[in-house]
VEXVO-834265 format. One record per residue: y, x, z of N, C-alpha, C, O, CB in turn; residue in one letter. Coordinates in pm, whole numbers, padded with zeros to 5 digits, always signed. Each point is the difference from the previous one (the first is absolute). Glycine has a CB too. Layout:
% residues N
YXZYXZYXZYXZYXZa...
% end
This chain:
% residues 78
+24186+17801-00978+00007-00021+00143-00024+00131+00072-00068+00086-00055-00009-00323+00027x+00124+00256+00138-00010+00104+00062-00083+00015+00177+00080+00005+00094+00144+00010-00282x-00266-00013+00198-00144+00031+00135+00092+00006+00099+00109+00053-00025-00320+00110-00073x+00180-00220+00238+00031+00047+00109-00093-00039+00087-00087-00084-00020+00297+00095-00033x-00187+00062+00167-00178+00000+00115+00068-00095+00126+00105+00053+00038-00248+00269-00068x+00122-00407+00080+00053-00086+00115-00082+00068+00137-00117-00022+00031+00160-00229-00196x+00070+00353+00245-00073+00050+00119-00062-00083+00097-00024-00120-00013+00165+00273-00015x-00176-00056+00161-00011-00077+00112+00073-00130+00062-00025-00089+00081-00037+00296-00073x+00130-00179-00063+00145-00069+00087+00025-00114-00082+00120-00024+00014+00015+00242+00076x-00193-00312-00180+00060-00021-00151+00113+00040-00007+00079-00069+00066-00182-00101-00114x+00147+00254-00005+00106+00071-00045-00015+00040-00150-00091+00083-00011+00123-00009+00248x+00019-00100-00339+00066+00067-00123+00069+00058-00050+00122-00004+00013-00168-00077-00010x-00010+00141-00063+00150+00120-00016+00051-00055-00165-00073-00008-00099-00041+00299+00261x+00251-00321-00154+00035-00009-00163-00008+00107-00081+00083+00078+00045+00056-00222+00008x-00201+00201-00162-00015+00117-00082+00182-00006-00038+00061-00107-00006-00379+00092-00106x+00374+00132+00094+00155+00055+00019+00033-00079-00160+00095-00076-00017-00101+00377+00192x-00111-00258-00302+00033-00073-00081+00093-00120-00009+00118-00002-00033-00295+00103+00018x+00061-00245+00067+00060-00073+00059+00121-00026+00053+00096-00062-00046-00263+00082+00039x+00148+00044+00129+00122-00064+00084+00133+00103-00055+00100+00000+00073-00267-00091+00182x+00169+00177-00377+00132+00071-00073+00040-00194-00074+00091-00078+00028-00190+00458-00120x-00017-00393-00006+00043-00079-00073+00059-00144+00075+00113-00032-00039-00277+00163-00127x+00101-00222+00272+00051-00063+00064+00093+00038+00155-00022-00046+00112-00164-00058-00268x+00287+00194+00116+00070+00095+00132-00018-00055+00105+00083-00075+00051+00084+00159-00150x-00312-00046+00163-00034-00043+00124+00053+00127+00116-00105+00063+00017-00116-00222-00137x+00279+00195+00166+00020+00048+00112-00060+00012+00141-00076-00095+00017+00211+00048-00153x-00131+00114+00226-00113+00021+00164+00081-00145+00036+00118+00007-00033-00163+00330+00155x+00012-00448-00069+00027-00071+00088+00081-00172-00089+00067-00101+00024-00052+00382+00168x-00084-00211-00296+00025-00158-00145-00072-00081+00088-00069+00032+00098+00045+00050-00395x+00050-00191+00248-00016-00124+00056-00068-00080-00160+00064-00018-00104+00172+00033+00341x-00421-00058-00202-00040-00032-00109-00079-00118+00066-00039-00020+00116+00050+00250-00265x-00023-00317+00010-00076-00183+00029-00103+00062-00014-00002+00119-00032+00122-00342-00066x-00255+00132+00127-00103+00040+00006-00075-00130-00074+00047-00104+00046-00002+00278+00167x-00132-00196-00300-00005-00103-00012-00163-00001-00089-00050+00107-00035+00351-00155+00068x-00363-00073-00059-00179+00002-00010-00004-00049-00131+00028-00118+00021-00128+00058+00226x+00085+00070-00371-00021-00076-00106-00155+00023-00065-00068+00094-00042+00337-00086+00010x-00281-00150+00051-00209+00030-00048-00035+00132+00152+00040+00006+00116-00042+00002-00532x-00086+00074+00336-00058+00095+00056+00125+00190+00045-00014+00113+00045-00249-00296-00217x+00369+00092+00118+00089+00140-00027+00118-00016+00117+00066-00098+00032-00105+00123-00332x+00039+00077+00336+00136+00021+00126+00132+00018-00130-00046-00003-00114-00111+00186+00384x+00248-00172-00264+00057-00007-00018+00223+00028+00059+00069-00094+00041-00380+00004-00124x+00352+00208+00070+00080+00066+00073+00141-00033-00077+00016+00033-00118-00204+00152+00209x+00293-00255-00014+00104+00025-00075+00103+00044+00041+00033-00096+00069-00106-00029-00163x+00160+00204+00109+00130+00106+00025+00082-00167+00053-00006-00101-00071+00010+00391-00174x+00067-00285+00382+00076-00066+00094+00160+00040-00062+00025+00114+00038-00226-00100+00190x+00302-00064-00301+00119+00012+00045+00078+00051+00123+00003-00101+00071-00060-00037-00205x+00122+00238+00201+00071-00027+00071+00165-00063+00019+00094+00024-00075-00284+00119+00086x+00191-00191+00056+00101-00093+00083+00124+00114-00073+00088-00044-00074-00237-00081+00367x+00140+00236-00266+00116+00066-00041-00001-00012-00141+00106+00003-00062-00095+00150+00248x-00079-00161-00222-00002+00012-00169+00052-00165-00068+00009-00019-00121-00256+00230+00128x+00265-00276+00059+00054-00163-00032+00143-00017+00079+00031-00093+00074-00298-00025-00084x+00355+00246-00030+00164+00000+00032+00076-00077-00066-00024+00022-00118+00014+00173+00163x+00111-00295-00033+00066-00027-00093-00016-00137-00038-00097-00061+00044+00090+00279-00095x+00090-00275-00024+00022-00146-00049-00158-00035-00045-00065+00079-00068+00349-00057-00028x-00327-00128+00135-00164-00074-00034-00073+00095+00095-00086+00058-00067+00082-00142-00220x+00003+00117+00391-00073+00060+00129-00058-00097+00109-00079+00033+00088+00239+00154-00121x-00120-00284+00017-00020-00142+00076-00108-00045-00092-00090-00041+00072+00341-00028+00029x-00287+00055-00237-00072-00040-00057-00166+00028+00044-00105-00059-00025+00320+00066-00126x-00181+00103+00220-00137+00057+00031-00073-00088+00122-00118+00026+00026+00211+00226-00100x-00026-00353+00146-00042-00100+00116-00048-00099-00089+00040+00006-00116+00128+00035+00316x-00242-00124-00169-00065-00133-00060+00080-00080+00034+00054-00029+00107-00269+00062-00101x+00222-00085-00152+00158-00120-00014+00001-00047-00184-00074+00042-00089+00288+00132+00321x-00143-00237-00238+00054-00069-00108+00102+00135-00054+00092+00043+00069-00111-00336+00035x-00018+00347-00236+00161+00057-00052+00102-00099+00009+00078-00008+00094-00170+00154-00263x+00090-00207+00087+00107-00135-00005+00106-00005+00119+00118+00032-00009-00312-00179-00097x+00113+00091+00241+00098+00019+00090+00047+00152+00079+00080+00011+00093-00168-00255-00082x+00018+00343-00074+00011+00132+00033+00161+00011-00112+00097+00050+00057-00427+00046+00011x+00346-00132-00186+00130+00034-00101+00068-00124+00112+00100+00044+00057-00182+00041-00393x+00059-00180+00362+00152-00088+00012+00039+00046+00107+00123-00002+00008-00155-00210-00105x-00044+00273+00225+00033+00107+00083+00124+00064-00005+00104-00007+00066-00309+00031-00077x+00163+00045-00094+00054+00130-00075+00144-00049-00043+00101+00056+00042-00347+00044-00143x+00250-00201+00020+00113-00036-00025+00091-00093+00100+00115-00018-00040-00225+00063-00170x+00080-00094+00310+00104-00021+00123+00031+00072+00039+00121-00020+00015-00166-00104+00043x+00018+00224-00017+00022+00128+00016+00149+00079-00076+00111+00036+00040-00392-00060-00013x+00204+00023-00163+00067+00063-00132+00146-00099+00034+00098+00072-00017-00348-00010-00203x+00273-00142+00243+00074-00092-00012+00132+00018+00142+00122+00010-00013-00357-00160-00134x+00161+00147+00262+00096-00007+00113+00053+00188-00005+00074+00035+00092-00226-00291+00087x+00118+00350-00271+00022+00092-00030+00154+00025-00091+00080+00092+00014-00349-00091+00030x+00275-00114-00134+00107-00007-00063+00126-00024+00024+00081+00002-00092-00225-00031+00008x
% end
């Protein structure tokens, strides 16, 4: 594990280690979350990064009717 000091401000700084291995970037977008006694940090997806066919998947829904979607679609295409 690796030390960090929580300033005035609570503010943390991610050690570079870290945030190389999980490519956190200035202005990432991270969950925050409490388990037992432990905070707990996890790296946010961005929106740009979910381009492309199954990008809708990312809304709360049924896959199921997310594919038959897909295939009316696929269909009035033909």
């Amino acid at each position: 594990m690796i030390q960090a000091t929580i300033g005035e401000r609570f503010q943390v700084v991610i050690p570079s280690s870290i945030r190389r291995q999980i490519k956190l970037r200035p202005r990432s977008k991270v969950l925050v979350d409490v388990e037992g006694d432990t905070v707990v940090l996890r790296p946010l997806k961005s929106v740009a990064a979910l381009r492309g066919i199954g990008r809708d998947l990312r809304e709360p829904g049924d896959a199921t009717d997310y594919v038959r979607r897909l295939r009316k679609e696929w269909e009035h295409r033909l």
